[in-house]
C-alpha positions in Angstrom: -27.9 127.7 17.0 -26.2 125.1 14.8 -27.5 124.1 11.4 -27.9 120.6 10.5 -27.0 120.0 6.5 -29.5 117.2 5.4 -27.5 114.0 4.4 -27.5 112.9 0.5 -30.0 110.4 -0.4 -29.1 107.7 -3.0 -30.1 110.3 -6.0 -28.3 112.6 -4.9 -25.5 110.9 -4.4 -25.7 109.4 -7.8 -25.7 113.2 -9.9 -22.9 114.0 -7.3 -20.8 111.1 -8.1 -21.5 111.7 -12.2 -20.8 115.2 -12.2 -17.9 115.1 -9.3 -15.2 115.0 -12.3 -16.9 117.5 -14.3 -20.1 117.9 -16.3 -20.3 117.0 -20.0 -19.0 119.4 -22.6 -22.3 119.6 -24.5 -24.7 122.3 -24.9 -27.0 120.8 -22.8 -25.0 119.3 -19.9 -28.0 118.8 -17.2 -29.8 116.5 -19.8 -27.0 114.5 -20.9 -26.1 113.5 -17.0 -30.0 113.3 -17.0 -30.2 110.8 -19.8 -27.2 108.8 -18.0 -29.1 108.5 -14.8 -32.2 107.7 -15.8 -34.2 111.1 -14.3 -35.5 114.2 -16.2 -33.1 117.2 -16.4 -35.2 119.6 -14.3 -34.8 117.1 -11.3 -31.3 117.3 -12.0 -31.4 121.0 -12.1 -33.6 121.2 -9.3 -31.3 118.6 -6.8 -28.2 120.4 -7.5 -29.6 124.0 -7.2 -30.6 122.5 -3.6 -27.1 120.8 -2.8 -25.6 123.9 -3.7 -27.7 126.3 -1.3 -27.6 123.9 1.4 -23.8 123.7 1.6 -23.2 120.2 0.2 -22.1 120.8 -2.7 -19.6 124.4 -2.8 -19.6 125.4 -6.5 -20.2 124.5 -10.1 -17.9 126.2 -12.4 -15.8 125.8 -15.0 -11.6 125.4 -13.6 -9.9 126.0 -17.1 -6.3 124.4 -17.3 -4.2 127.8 -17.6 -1.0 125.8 -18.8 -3.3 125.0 -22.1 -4.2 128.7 -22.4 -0.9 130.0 -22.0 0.2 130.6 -18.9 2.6 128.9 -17.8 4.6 130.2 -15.3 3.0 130.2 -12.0 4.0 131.8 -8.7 2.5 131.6 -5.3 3.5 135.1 -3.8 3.5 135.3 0.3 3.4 138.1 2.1 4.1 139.3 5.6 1.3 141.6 6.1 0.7 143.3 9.6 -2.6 141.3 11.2 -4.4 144.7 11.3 -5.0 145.3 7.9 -4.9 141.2 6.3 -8.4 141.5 6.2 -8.8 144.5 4.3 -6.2 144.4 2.0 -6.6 140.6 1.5 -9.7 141.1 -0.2 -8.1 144.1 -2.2 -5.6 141.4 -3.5 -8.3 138.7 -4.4 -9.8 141.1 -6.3 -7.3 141.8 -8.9 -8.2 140.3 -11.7 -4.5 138.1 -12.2 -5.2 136.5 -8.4 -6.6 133.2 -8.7 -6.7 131.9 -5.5 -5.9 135.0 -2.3 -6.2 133.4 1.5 -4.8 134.2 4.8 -2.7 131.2 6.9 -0.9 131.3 10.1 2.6 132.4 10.3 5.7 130.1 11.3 8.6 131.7 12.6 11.3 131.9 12.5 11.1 130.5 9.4 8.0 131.5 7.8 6.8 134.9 8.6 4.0 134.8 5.7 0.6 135.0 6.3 -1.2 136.4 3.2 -0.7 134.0 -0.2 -2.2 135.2 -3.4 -1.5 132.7 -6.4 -0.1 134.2 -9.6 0.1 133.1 -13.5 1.5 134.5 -15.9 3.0 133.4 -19.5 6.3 133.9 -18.3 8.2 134.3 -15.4 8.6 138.2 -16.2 4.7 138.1 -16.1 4.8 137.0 -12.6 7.0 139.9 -11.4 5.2 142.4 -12.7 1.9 141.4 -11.0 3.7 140.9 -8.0 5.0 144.5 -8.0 1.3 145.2 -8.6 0.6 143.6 -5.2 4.0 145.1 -3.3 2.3 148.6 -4.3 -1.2 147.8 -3.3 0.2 146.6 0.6 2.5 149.4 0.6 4.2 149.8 4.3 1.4 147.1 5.9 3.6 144.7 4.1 7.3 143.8 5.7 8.4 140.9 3.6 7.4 138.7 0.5 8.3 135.8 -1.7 7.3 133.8 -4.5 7.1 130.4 -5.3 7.0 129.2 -8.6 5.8 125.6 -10.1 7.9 123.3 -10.9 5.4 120.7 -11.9 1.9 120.0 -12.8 0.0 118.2 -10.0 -3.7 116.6 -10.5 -5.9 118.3 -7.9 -9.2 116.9 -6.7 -11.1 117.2 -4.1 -13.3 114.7 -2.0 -14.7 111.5 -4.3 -17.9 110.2 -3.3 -19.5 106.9 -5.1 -23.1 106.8 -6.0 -24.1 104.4 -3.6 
């Protein structure tokens, strides 16, 4: 049975296009996008506690900038882990609590034999290749090869930008 997500209606699009790039740092956050849009804050409240259940919107959360809190070396490790035990110990990795982002990708050989990434930060690169050891020992023998990739710049991420009408 497929599941139809209801489209956005204009109000809904409109507190999705004013919060899209982040809500207000205030106390009261809800009210203050409230106040902007011309609707009560429990509406507000009550629209995006539905968008988030129904799957239109994923997630409301803070994404701290980790190069302003100190770390600033940042290596995406890859791993070769055998397909048997990916899922398992792929959920092991995104658990620890220095793995910011853990996913499983196809391989590409010959070249690229990774399939399990888990992103790493650290204040230095030292940092880095200590949690990474961390990992190595948690995959033990399931894992034949690894890497890591470290930053070289900052990049702006964002995801899909809707307008309000």
């Amino acid at each position: 049975m497929t599941t139809v997500t209801p489209a956005l209606d204009a109000i809904d699009r409109r507190i999705v296009a004013a919060t899209q790039g982040g809500l207000p740092l205030t106390p009261h956050p809800y009210a203050a996008i409230a106040a902007d849009l011309g609707f009560d804050e429990a509406e507000v409240i009550t629209r995006m506690g539905r968008m988030l259940a129904g799957g239109q919107i994923r997630r409301i959360g803070a994404v701290p900038n980790h190069y302003l809190c100190g770390m600033t070396a940042n290596g995406m490790t890859v791993w070769d882990v055998d397909d048997a035990q990916i899922e398992r110990l792929g959920g092991q990795v995104g658990a620890l609590e220095f793995v910011t982002h853990c996913y499983e990708r196809p391989r590409a050989p010959p070249l690229w034999p990774y399939n399990l990434f888990a992103m790493v930060h650290g204040a230095n690169r030292a940092e880095v290749f200590d949690k990474t050891e961390r990992i190595k020992a948690l995959l033990g023998a399931s894992c034949r090869a690894s890497d890591i990739l470290f930053s070289t710049e900052i990049l702006k991420k964002t995801g899909l930008r809707i307008g309000a009408g």
